[in-house]
Structures are given as C-alpha cells and as structure tokens.
C-alpha positions as CSV (number, residue, x, y, z in Angstrom):
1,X,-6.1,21.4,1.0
2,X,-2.6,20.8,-0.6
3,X,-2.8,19.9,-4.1
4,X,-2.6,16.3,-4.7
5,X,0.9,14.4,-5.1
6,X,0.8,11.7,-7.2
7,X,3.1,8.7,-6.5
8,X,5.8,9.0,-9.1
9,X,7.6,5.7,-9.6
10,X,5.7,2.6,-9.1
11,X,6.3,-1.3,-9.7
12,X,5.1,-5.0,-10.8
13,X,6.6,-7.9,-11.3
14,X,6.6,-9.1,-14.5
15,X,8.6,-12.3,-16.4
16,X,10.8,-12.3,-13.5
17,X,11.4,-8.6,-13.8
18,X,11.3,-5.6,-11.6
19,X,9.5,-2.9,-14.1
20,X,9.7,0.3,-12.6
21,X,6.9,3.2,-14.1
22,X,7.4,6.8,-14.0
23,X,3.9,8.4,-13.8
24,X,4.9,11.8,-13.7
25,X,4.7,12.2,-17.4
26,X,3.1,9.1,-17.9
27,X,0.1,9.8,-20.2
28,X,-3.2,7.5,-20.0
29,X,-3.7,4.1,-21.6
30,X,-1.2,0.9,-21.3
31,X,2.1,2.0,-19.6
32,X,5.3,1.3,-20.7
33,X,8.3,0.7,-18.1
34,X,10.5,3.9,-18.0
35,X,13.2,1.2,-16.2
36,X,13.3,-2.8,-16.3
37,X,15.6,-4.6,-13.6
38,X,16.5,-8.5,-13.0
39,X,17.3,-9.7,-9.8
40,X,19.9,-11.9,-8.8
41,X,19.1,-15.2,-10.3
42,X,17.1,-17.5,-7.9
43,X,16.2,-14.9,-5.9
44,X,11.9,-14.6,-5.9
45,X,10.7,-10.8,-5.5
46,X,8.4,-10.1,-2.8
47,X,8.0,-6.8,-2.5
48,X,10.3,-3.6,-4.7
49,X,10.4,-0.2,-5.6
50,X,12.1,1.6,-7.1
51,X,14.0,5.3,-7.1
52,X,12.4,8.3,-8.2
53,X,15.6,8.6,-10.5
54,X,15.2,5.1,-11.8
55,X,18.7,4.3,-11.6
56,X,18.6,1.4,-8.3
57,X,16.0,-1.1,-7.4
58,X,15.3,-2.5,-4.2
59,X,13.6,-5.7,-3.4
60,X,13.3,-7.6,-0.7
61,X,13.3,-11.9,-0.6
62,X,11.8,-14.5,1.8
63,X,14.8,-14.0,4.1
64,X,16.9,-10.6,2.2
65,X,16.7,-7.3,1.1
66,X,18.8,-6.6,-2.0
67,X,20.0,-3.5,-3.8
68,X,20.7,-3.2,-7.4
69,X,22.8,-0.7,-8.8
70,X,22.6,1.3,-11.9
71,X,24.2,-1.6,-13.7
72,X,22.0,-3.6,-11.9
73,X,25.0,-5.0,-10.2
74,X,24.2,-5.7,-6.2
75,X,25.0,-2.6,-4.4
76,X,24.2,-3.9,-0.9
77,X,22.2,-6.3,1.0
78,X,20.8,-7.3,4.6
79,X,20.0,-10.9,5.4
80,X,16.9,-11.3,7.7
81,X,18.8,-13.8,10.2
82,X,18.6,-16.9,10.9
83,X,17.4,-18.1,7.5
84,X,13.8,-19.1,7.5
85,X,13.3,-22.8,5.9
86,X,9.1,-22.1,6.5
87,X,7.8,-21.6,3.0
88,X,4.8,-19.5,3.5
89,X,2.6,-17.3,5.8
90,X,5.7,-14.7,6.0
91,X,5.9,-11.6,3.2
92,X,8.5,-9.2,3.8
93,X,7.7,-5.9,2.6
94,X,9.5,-2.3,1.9
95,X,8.9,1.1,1.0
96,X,11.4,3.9,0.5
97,X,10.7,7.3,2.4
98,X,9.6,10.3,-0.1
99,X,13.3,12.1,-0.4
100,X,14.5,8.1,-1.2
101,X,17.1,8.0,2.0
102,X,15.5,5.6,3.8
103,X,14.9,2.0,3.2
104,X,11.7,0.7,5.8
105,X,11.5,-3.1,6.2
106,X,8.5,-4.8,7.6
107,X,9.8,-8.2,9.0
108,X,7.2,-10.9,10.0
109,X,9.8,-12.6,12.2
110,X,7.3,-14.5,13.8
111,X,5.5,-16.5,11.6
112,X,9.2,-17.1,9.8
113,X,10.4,-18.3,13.2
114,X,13.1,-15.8,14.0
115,X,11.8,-14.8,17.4
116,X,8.8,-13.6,19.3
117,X,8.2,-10.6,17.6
118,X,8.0,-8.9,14.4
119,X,10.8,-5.9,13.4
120,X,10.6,-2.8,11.7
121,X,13.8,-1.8,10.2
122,X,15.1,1.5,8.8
123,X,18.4,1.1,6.4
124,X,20.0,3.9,5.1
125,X,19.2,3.7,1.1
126,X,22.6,4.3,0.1
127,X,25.0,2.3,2.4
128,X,22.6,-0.3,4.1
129,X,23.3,1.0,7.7
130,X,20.5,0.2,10.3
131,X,19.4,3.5,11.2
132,X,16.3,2.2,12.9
133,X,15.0,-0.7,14.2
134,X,11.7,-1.7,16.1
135,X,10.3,-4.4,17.4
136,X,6.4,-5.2,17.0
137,X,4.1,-6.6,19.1
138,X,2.9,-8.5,16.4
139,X,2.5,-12.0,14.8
140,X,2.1,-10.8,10.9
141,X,2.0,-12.3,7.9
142,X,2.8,-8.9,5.7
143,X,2.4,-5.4,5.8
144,X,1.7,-2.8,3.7
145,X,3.7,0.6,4.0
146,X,1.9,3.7,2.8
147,X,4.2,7.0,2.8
148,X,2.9,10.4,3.3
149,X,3.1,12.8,1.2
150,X,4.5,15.7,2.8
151,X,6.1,15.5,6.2
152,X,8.2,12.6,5.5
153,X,6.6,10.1,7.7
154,X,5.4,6.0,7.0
155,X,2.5,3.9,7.5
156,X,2.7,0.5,8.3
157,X,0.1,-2.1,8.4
158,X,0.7,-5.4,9.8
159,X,-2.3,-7.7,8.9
160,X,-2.2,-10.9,11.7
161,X,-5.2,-13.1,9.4
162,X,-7.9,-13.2,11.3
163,X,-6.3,-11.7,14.5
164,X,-7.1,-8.6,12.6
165,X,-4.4,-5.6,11.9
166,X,-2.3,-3.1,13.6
167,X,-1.4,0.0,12.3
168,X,2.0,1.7,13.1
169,X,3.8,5.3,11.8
170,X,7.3,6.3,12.6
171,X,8.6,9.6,12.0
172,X,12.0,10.0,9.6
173,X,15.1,8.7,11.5
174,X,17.3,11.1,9.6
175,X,16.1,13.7,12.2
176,X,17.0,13.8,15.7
177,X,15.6,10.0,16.2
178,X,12.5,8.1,14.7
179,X,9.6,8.5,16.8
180,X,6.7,5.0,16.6
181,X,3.4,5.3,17.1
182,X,0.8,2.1,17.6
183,X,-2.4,3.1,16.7
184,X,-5.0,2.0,19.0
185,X,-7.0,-0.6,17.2
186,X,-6.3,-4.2,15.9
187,X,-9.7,-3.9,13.8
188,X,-9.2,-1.6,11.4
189,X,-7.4,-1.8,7.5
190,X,-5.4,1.0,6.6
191,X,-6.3,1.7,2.4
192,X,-5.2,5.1,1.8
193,X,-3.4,8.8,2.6
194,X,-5.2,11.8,1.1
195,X,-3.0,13.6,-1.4
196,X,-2.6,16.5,0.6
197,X,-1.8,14.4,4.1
198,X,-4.4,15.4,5.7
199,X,-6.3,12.2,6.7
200,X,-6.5,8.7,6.2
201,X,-8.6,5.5,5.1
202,X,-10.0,2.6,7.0
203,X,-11.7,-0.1,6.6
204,X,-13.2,-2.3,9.3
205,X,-12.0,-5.6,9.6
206,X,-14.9,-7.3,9.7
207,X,-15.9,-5.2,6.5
208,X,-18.9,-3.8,8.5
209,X,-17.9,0.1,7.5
210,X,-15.6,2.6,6.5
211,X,-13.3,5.1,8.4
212,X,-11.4,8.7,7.6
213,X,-9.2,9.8,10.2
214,X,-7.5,12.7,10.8
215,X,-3.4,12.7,10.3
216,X,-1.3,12.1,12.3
217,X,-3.4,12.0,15.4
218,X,-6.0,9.2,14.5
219,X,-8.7,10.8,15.3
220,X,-12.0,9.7,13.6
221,X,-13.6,12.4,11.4
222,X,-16.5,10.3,10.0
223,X,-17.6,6.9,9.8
224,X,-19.9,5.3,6.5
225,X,-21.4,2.1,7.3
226,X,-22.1,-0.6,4.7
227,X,-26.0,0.8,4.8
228,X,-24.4,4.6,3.8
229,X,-24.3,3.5,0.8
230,X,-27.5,1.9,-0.4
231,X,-26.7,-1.9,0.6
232,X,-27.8,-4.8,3.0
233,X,-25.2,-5.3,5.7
234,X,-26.3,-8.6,6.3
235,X,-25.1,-10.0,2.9
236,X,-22.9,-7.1,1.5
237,X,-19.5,-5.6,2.8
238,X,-16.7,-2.9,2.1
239,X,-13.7,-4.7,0.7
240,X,-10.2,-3.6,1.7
241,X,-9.7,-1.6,-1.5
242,X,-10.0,1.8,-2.8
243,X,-8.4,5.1,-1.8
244,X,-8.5,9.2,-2.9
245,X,-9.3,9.7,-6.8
246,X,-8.7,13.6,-5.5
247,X,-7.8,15.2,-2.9
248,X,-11.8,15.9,-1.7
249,X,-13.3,12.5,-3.3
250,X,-12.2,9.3,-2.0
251,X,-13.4,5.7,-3.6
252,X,-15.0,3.0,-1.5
253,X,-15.3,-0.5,-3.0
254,X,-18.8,-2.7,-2.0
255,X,-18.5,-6.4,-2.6
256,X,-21.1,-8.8,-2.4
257,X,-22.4,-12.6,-4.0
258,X,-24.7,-12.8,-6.9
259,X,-27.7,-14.7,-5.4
260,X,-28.9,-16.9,-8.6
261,X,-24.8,-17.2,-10.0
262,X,-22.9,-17.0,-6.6
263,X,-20.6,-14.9,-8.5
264,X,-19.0,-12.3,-6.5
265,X,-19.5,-8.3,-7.5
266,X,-17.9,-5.1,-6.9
267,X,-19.4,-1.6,-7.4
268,X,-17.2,1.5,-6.5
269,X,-18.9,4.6,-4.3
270,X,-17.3,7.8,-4.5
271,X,-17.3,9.5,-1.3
272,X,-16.7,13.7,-0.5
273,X,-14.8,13.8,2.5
274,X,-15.5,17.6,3.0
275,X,-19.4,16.9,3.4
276,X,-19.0,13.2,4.4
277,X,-21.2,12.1,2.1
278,X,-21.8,9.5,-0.5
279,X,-21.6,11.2,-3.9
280,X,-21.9,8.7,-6.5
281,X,-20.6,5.8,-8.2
282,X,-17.1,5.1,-10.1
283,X,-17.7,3.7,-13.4
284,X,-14.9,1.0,-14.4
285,X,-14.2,-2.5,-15.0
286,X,-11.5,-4.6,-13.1
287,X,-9.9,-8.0,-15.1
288,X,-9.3,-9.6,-11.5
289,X,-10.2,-8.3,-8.2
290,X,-11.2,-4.9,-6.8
291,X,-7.5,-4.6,-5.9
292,X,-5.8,-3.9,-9.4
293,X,-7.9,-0.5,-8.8
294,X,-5.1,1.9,-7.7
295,X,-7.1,5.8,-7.3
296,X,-3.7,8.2,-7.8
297,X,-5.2,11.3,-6.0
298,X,-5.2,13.8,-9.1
299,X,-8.7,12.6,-10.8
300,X,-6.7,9.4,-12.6
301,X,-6.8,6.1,-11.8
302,X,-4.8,2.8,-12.1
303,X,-6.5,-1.0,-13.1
304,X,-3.9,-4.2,-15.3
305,X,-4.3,-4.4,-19.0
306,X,-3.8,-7.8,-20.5
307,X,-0.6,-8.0,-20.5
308,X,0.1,-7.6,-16.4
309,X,1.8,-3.8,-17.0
310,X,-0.6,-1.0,-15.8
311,X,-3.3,0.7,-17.3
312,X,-4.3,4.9,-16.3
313,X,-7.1,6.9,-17.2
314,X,-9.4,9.2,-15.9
315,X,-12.8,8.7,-14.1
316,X,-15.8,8.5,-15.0
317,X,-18.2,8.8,-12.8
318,X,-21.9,8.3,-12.5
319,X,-24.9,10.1,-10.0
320,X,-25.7,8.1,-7.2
C-alpha cells in the first residue's frame, strides 16, 4: 500500500470565523488555527476550506460561493441563480481538488427551486471560470465531497433524506475533459478513502452493514454486517461515521439505545481491511455525536475540545 496522506489544511466555523488548521506539523492535543478568515458581513458559511498555503478561503452561502484573498478582500465570486428565498433543506457544499486548481460545487438546485435537477460545478480556483458543469439526477439536500489522495479525482455524495444517496466521481477537468461517474446504488453512504486510494467506505443506508470497495471501479471487496461485530441487528446499527485510522485499519462506529435510560451509545470497531476482519475496539470519548470523530489515516485521530477548535491524538486501542 501507499503510505498514508493525511489531509493537510482542514476547517470549522467558529465566532463567525473561517479557522483554517494546518495538520502537517500540527502536534497532538487542542489545535490552534494556523489562519483565521471573516467572511463578508451577513453572509452565513456553509461549507469552506481553505488552501494548502493558507493564504485564500473559500466558502460557499445559501445561494454564493465566495473567495477571499490574502487580505481577505473578495477575490471572486459565483451566484447560484436565481436566488433561492427557501430557507432550508438545501446545503451547498465544496471541496478543492488535491493540487488546489479546482473549486467543486455541489448545488442542490432542486430542493432550492432553481430547476429540476441538481448541478455539479467545477470553477477554476484562481479566476472563477466554469471549467465543468454537470447536472444530477438528483433531488439533494447536501453532499459531501471526499478527494482522493493520489490521482486527482473527487467523490461526491448527494444524500436525498430518506430517498437514500447517490454517489458520483469525476475525474480532474484540467486534463483533456472531466469524466462523471454514477455509482450504481442509491443505498449506500460514502464515509471514507483509504490513505493510499485504494478503496473506499460504505455504509448502508438503512444502517444494516458496512461496505469496502475497490477504487475507482466500485467493486465490493467485503461486506461486515451489524452481527460482524458482536451486536443485535434488530436493535443496533452502523452509524454513518468513521473512516481509516491507517492505511490497513479502518474504524466502524455501532450505535444503539440504552434499554433502562433510552440514552443513545456509540462504541468504535476497528476493522483490518487486508484480512477483512474485525480486530478490536477504538477506545475514545466523543462531547457530541459519533461524527466529531475524524480517523486521519496515519494512526491519529480527530474529536472537538471545549472550546469548538479540534482536538488530535493517537489511538488507543483495545482487543476485541
């Protein structure tokens, strides 16, 4: 396998702030922001990220994408048009590609009644030129982009509530053209890319099992249902959380209600993906939900201190 590739430059919103992290020599405890950006005043961030060289921000609004500059004066921006007046059920989200040329824009055009379908645009990072643009077959309310981490290509997931999901990848349109793909399912959760690129995450829907595929074909290499991994499927279920802690372990989350408190739990299974076997438990503590965990491929983890910024260490891990 490759050796893992952690995500360098992540973000959260925080005081009306876009703070941007640099976990390439991030050590392990609280983080501090390497880079702090404000929007443009009014504007509410819905999804950002930030460059690898921390010198722009992009974010995108309701019904905009916006650039900032070094500065953090506005460099560009693309309205989503017409202007949606419908308050919720629409999230527009963006990633940037790995070498940071490439803007990609999920639009859920559909539930913000701009048309009959959903778009996925590519901008060019620096000018804000179009240089892709696809429409969906879908009625989303949000997606969630996942980048691989070598040959330049982007997930998309485009969750339609309880319709269920659809998973899409395009290819880098700095090349000869962008080439889409449609995965064949509207059942299945996209969670995760191995470090090395090799495979992928997903989790059922219904919450009935987990998935590893093979990249980029789709191909199933194993399947763990909720039973796998010690628990009753008629009152348990995987959660849509988790990913790779390394390139050979990935982490499943298990949910389930506390029958005397009716409190909900969460326990974290560690899976080898070369033996496809359970191999254990992940020992941690999560302030919210099962989705402030964020596994970074290299051994390390992510959960939220206190104080909303994000907290790193490494595993611990317990014999199942």
């Amino acid at each position: 396998m490759l050796a893992p590739r952690t995500p360098q430059v992540i973000t959260r919103h925080l005081d009306g702030r876009i703070h941007a992290y640099d976990l390439a020599p991030a050590g392990f405890g609280e983080l501090a922001p390497a880079a702090v950006f404000l929007p443009r005043p009014g504007d509410e961030v819905v999804s950002s990220a930030v460059t690898p060289d921390l010198r722009r921000a992009l974010y995108t609004t309701l019904n905009e994408i916006v650039v900032l500059g070094p500065a953090g004066d506005v460099a560009w921006t693309s309205s989503f048009e017409p202007h949606s007046d419908t308050p919720y059920g629409h999230r527009p989200g963006l990633t940037l590609s790995p070498d940071a040329r490439t803007v990609w824009v999920y639009r859920p055009d559909v539930m913000a009644g701009r048309g009959q379908s959903d778009q996925w645009v590519g901008y060019d990072a620096d000018s804000g030129t179009v240089l892709a643009r696809h429409e969906l077959e879908t009625s989303g309310h949000g997606g969630i982009h996942l980048v691989h981490p070598s040959d330049g290509s982007v997930y998309l997931d485009v969750g339609e509530g309880q319709d269920g999901t659809v998973i899409f990848r395009a290819a880098d349109p700095t090349g000869a053209g962008p080439q889409f793909t449609t995965y064949p399912w509207v059942d299945r959760c996209l969670i995760a890319i191995a470090p090395g690129g090799e495979q992928f995450m997903t989790v059922d829907h219904g919450q009935n099992d987990v998935a590893f595929h093979r990249h980029p074909t789709g191909d199933v290499l194993f399947t763990l249902p909720v039973e796998a991994f010690g628990h009753d499927p008629e009152t348990d279920f995987v959660e849509w959380a988790g990913g790779y802690l390394t390139p050979d372990t990935a982490v499943v989350t298990l949910g389930g209600e506390d029958a005397e408190t009716q409190e909900e739990w969460f326990r974290y299974h560690l899976v080898d993906v070369r033996t496809s076997t359970v191999a254990g438990e992940l020992a941690l503590e999560v302030r919210r939900s099962p989705y402030e965990l964020v596994p970074l491929g290299d051994g390390t983890w992510l959960t939220e201190a206190a104080s909303g910024h994000p907290f790193r260490r490494a595993a611990t891990t317990s014999a199942g």
